[in-house]
C-alpha positions in Angstrom: 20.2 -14.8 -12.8 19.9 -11.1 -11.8 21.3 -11.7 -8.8 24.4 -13.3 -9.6 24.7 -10.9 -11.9 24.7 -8.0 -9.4 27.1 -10.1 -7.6 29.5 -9.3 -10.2 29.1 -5.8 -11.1 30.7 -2.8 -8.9 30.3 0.6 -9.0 33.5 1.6 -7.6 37.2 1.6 -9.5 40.6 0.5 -7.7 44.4 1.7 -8.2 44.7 -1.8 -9.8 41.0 -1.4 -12.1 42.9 1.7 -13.3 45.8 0.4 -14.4 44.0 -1.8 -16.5 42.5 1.0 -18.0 46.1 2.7 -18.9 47.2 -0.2 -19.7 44.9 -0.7 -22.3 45.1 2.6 -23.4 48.8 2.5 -23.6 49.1 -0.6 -25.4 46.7 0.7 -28.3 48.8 3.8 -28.7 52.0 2.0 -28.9 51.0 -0.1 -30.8 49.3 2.8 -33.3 53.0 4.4 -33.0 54.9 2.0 -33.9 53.3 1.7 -37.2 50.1 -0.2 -36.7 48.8 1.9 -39.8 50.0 -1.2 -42.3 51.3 -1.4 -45.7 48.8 1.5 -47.2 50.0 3.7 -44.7 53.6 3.1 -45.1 55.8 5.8 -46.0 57.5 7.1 -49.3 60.3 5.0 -50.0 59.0 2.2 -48.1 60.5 3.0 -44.9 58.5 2.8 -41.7 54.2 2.8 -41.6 52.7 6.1 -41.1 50.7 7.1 -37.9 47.4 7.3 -39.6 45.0 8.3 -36.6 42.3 6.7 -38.6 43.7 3.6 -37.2 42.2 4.8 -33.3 38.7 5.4 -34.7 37.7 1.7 -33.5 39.5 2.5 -30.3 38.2 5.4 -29.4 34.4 4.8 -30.5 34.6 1.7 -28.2 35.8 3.7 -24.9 33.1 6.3 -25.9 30.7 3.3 -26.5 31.7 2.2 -22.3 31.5 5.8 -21.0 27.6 5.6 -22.5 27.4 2.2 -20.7 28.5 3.9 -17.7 26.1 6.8 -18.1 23.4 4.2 -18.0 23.6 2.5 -14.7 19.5 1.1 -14.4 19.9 -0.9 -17.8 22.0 -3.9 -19.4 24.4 -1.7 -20.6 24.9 -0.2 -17.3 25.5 -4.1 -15.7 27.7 -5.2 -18.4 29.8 -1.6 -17.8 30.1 -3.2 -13.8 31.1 -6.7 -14.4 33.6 -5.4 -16.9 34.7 -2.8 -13.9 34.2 -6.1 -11.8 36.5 -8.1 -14.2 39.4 -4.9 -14.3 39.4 -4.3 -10.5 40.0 -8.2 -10.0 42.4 -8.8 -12.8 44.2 -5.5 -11.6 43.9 -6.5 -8.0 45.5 -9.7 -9.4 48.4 -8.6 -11.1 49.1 -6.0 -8.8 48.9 -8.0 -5.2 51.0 -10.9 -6.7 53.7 -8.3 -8.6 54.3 -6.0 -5.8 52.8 -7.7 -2.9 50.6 -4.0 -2.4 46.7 -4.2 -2.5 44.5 -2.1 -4.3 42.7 1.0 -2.8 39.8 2.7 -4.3 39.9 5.4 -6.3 36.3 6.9 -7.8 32.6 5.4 -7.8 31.0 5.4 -11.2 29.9 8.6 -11.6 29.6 9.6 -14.7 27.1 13.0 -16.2 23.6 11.2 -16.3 22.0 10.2 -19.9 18.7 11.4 -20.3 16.0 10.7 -22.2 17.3 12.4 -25.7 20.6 11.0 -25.2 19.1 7.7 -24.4 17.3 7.5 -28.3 20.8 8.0 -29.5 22.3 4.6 -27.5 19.6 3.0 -28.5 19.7 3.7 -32.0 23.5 3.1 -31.8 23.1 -0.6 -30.1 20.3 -1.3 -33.0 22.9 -0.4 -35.4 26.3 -2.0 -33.8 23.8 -5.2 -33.0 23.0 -5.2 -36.7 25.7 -4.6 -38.4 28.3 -6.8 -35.9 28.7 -9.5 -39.2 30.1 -6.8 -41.2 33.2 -5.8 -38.8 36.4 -6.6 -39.2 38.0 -9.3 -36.3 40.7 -7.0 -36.0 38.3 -3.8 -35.6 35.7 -6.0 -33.1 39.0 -6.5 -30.9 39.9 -2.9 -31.1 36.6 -1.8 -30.1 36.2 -4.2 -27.0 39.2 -3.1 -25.6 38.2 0.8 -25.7 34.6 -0.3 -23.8 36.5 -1.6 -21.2 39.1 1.0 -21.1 36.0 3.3 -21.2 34.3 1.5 -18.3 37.3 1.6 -16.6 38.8 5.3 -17.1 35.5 7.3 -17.4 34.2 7.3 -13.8 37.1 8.9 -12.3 38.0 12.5 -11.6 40.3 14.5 -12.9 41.5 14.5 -16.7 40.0 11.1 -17.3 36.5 12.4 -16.2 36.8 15.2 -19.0 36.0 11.7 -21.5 32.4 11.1 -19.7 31.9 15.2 -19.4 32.4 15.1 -23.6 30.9 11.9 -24.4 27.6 12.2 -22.8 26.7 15.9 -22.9 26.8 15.5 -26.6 25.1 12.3 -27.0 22.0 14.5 -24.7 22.6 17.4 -27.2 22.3 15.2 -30.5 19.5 14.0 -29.1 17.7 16.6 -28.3 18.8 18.0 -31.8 17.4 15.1 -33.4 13.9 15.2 -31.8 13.6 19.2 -32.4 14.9 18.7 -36.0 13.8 15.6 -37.6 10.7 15.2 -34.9 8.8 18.2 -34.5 10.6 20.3 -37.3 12.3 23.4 -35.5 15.8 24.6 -36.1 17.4 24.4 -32.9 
């Protein structure tokens, strides 16, 4: 299974793997601006839905939630964070070789800052708690959500102003776990 697995997965993103990745990233925006807030978030008067940025939260978390899958390249999150690389190169390839006739080139490796050991108790406790709590989601939210991990899979390894997503996301996830075992572990103030 492993091996067919590892068959799948890449480490590398393509031109067409990117523009999956904007594309995602575009259509969730657009679709946020042009009033994807609903009825509560419509306007007085009744005229047009507001931009409510709460509406990315879901978004957002889940390309946060693939830049951590990046970070951790030895585990399952780490393979799943390939295959869906895998999946956006090909589909990308796809769509771009039969669109403009032009094939994809390569762009970054997956590289983004390493996870350690703190930052690792708080993706563990994080998959414990999406894992358990996956029932109470919304349809609407779960869809959101999976399309920022691959986004995140796909946009986080690069260079450039998309790396500055993986050099926020993961520093801080080491830093609140270090926090947490200082604080609530051994009782310092950090």
């Amino acid at each position: 299974m492993l091996a067919a697995v590892s068959g799948m997965t890449t480490n590398s993103l393509t031109t067409a793997g990117l523009a999956v990745g904007v594309g995602l990233l575009a259509v969730e925006h657009v679709r946020w601006w042009r009033g994807g807030g609903g009825a509560a978030a419509a306007g007085p008067g009744g005229g047009g839905a507001a931009k409510d940025p709460k509406q990315l939260v879901p978004f957002w978390f889940g390309v946060a939630f693939g830049t951590l899958a990046v970070a951790c390249p030895a585990g399952m999150l780490g393979t799943g964070a390939g295959i869906l690389r895998w999946g956006g190169n090909g589909l990308g390839g796809w769509v771009m070789s039969t669109m403009t006739g032009q094939s994809a080139s390569a762009v970054a490796n997956a590289s983004a800052p390493a996870l350690d050991q703190y930052g690792a108790l708080i993706v563990t406790c994080l998959v414990i708690a999406l894992f358990m709590l996956r029932k109470t989601f919304a349809k609407q939210l779960k869809g959101k959500w999976w399309r920022g991990v691959w986004a995140g899979t796909l946009l986080a390894i690069g260079t450039g102003t998309f790396a500055m997503i993986g050099d926020l996301v993961v520093p801080n996830v080491n830093g609140l776990g270090a926090w947490a075992i200082g604080n609530l572990v051994h009782g310092t103030l950090l």
